[in-house]
N, C-alpha and C positions, 0 to 999 in steps of 0.2 A: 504667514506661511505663503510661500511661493506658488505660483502654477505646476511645478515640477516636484516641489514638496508635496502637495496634493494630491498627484497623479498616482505617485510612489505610495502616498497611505493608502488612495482607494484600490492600488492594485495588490500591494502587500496584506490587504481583509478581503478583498476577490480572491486570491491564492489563499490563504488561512479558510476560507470556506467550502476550496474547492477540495482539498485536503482533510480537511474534518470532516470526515464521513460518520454518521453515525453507528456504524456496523463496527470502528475502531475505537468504541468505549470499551468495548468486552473483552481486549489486549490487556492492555495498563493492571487493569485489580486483578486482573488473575494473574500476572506477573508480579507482581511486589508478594502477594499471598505467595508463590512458590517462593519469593527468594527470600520473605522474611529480613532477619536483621541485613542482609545483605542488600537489598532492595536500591540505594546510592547506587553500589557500584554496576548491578543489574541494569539500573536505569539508564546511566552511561550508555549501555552496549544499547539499550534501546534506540535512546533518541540520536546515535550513528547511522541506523539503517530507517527509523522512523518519521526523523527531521533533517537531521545535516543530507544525507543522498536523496532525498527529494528533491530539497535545495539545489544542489550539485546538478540536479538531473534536470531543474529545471533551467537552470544555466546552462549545461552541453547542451542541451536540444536548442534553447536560443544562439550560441553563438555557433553551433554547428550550420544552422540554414532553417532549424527553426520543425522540421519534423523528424520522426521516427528514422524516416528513412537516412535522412542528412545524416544523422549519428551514427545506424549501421551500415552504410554505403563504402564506408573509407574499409572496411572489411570485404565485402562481396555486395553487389546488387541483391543477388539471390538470397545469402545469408539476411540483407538486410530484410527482405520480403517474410520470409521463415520467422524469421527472430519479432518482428509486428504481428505476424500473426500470431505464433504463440502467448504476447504481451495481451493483443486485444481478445485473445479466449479466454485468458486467465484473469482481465479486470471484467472481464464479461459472464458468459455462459458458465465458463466452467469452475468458476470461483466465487466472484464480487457481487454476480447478480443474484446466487442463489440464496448467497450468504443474507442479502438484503430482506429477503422471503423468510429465512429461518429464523432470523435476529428480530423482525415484526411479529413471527408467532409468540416467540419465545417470552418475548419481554410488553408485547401490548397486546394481543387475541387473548393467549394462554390465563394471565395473571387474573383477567377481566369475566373472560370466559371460559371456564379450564376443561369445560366437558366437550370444547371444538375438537377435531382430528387437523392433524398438521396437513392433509391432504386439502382439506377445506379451506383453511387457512391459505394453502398457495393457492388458491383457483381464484381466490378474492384478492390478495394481493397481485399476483397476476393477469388478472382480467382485469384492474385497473391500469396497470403497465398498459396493459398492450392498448387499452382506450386512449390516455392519453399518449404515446408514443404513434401510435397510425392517424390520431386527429390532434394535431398540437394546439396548443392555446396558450394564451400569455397567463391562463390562472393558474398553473402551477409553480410558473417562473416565479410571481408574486406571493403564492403560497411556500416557495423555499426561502424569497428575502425573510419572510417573518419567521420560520422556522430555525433560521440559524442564529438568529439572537435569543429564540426563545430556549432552545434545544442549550446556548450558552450559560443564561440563567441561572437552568435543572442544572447542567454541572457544576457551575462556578458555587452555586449555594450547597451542592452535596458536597464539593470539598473544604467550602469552608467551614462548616460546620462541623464536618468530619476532625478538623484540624485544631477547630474551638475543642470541640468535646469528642474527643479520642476513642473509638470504640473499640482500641487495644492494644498491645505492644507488640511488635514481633518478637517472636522466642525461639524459631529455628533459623540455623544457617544453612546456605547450600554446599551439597556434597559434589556440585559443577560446578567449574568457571563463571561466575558471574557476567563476566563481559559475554563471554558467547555465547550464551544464553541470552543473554537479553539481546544481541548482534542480532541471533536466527530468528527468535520472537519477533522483532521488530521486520523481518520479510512478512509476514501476516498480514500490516497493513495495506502490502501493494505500493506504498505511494511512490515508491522509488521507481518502478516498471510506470507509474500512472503518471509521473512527473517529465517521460518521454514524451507522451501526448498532450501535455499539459504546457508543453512547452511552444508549441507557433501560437498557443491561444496567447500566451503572454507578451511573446514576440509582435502578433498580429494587434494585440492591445495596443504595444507603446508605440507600435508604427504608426496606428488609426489617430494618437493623440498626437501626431505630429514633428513625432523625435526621427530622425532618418540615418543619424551616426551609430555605426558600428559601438562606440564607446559609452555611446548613452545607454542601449540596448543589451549592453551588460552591465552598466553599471546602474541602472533603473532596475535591472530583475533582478541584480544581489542585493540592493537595498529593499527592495519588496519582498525577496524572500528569504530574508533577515526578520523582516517586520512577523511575515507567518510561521516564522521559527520560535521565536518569542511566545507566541498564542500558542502555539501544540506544546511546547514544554512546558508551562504551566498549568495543561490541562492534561498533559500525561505524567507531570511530575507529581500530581495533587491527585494523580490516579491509582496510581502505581504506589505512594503513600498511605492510602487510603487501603489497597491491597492488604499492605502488607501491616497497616495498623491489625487486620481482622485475624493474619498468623494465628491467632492463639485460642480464635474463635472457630474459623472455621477447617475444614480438611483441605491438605492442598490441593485437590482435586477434585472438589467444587465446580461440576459445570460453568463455564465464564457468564453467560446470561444471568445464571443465578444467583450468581454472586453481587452483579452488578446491584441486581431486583433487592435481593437481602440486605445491604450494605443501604440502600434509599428506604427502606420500609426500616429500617432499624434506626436510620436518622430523623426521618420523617412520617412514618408512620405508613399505613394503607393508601393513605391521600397521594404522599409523595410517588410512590411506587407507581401509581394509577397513571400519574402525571406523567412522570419519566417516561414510563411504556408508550403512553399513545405520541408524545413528542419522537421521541426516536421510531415509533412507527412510520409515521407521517416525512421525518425525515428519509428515511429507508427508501419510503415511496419514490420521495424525489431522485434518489441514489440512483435507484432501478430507471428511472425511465431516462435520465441525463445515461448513466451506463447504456443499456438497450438501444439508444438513439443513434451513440454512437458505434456500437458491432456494424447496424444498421446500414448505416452510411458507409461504412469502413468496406464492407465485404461486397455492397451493391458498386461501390467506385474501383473494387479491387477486381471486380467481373467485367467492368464499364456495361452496366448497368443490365445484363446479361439475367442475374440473378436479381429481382426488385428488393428493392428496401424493404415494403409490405412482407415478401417472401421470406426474409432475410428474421426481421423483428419478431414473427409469426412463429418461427422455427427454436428463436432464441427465449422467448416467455414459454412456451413449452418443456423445451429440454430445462430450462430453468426452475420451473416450479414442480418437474418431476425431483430434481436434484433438491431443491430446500425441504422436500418432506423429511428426508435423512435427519435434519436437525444440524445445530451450529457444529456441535462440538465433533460430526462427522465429517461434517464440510472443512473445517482447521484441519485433522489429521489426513485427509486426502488430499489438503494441498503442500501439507509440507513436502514432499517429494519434490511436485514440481518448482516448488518457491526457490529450493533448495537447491535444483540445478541450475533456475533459471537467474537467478538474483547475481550470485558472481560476476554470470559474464556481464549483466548491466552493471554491476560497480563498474567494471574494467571499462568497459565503452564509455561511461559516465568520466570516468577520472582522466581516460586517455580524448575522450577530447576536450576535457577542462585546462588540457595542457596538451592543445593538439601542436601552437607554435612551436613546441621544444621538442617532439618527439616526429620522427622518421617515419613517413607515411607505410611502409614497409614493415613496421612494429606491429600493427590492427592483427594480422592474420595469424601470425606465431602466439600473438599474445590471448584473443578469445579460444586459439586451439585449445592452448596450454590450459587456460581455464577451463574451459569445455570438458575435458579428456578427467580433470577432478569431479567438474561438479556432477557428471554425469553418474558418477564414481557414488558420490553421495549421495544424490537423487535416487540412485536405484536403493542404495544401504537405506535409505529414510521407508522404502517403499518396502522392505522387507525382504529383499533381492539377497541370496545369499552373494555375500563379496568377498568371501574368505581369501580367495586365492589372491585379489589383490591388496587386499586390506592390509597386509603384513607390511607391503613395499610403502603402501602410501602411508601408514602411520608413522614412517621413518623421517616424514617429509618436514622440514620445521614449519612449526607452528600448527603444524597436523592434532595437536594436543588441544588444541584451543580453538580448533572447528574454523582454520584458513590456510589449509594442507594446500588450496589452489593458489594463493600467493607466491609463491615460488615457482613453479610450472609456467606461471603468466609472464614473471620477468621471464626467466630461461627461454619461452619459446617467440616473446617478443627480439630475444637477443638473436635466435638462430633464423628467423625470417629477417632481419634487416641486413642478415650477412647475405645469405641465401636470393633472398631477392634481391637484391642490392647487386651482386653479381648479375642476375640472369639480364637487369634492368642494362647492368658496364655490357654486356653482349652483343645484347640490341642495337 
């Protein structure tokens, strides 16, 4: 194997780790359980938004320049400014880190110690955050290297025994689209919003090994994020099978945590459950404080230094551990709103500059409008917003049936700002 073969494996298992979060075990089985005999075609829709536009997203952010910003810039300064911040609240404070907090009681306090108060639970998980995030140390860097191959292990041996000895058949179908179902599901995991920021870390990787061509620099981070495409779909696909093997066992509506925990204690008994728990605890940890690190940074450089990092972390372990007392399954339904408005216009940024060469820099504006002006649409409907009065117009919209009513809105208003602007630019 080559120097450049090399580089591309250790960076395609750097990316596959940086993706596998622990907190995105609790997706997959409870999605196959809902779709039942469906669960193939569910899964599709999943691994669209779960793996393939993370991918994607980690390619736009590298050949756009490599940050957040490079990607939404070709839109607005400002928009781009807005649109980071709402990405690093929602992998942060007000999503991912709480979620980190709720997923550790659930599945490793709870199981172990069930007479703890979730209140408790965040103030320990918590007040480890903020320990190691305001005093860093290389022991928890080296406590994640062993964590993600151990945390590999617990799953790969839950699903494959799951798969030896079947603990059931799915028996119901879904009365929804599968694909888009499994499409919106798969917003849950973030990674496609996460895959923005995750993109100069990779770009800044294959620069530091020496590659300096434009050519390399995508084509090193599509064969690496090939390589951690591979690794999540076989551990969302062995997830999401395992879900739906339990159809017949369990209700569809099985807490996610729960299920996960019951699914391991019925293959493995109390031992395995124990086991899983505190591994996905200890991973969680590391989630939070790599998350937290960076709000941290993000907001103290977004102040120039105005606002301290200390300040900044301080504020975010707080509001965070008041939000994970709620518990998992409150924390999923408060984010689907925003997932829901947010995620569209990152495909569209995503796809439009994966193909920035062919399209008319004057497309960016009409076309996140155009998305906008839907998903907003459905971000409020997810949120309980009565939408009657437009809901009639947009369900007319094709593919409005199948939950991508903003598909068409995005071409149309990409077409009317390249007219539009395109004029005012002949003007000038």
């Amino acid at each position: 194997m080559n120097k450049k073969s090399k580089d591309i494996l250790v960076l395609g298992v750097a990316l596959f780790a940086m993706f596998f979060g622990a907190g995105n075990l609790i997706f997959p089985p409870s999605l196959g359980l809902f779709a039942g005999k469906n669960w193939v075609i569910c899964g599709i829709g999943f691994f669209l938004t779960a793996i393939g536009m993370p991918l994607l997203g980690i390619v736009a952010a590298s050949k756009a320049g490599g940050t957040i910003a490079d990607v939404g810039n070709k839109v607005h300064p400002i928009f781009s400014k807005i649109f980071a911040i709402v990405i690093i609240l929602a992998i942060g404070p007000l999503l991912a880190i709480p979620r980190t907090g709720a997923t550790t009681f659930e599945m490793g306090i709870k199981p172990i110690f069930p007479g703890v108060s979730p209140a408790i639970g965040s103030i320990i998980f918590f007040g480890l955050t903020l320990y190691f995030v305001i005093k860093p140390t290389e022991m928890m860097d080296k406590v994640a290297k062993i964590l993600t191959p151990l945390l590999l292990i617990m799953v790969f041996a839950i699903i494959i025994k799951g798969i030896i000895s079947p603990l059931g058949t799915p028996t119901t179908e879904m009365t929804i689209n599968p694909i888009s179902k499994g499409f919106t599901e798969g917003y849950q995991t973030m990674d496609a919003l996460a895959s923005l920021l995750f993109g100069g870390v990779v770009l800044n990787s294959i620069i530091s090994k020496g590659y300096t061509s434009e050519k390399d620099h995508i084509s090193m981070t599509i064969k690496a994020g090939i390589i951690a495409s591979i690794g999540l779909a076989l551990v969302y696909g062995g997830l999401i099978y395992l879900g739906a093997s339990t159809n017949s066992i369990f209700p569809i509506d099985k807490p996610k945590s729960d299920l996960l925990i019951a699914i391991t204690n019925t293959l493995f008994g109390n031992f395995g459950k124990i086991a899983l728990g505190i591994v996905v605890s200890l991973a969680c940890l590391t989630t939070s404080i790599g998350l937290t690190a960076t709000v941290g940074n993000y907001f103290s450089d977004l102040s120039n230094n105005k606002i301290s990092y200390k300040a900044v972390v301080i504020i975010t372990v707080i509001f965070s551990g008041v939000f994970a007392s709620v518990g998992v399954e409150k924390i999923v339904a408060l984010a689907v709103p925003l997932l829901v408005a947010v995620y569209p216009i990152a495909i569209v940024l995503i796809l439009m500059n994966i193909f920035n060469d062919y399209i008319p820099k004057t497309a960016y504006v009409g076309a996140v409008f155009g998305t906008l002006i839907i998903s907003l649409y459905d971000g409020a409907s997810a949120a309980g917003v009565n939408t009657a009065a437009l809901g009639g117009i947009i369900s007319k919209l094709p593919l409005a049936s199948h939950g991508f009513a903003w598909i068409v809105p995005s071409i149309i208003g990409a077409l009317i700002s390249i007219v539009l602007l395109s004029k005012k630019i002949n003007k000038i």
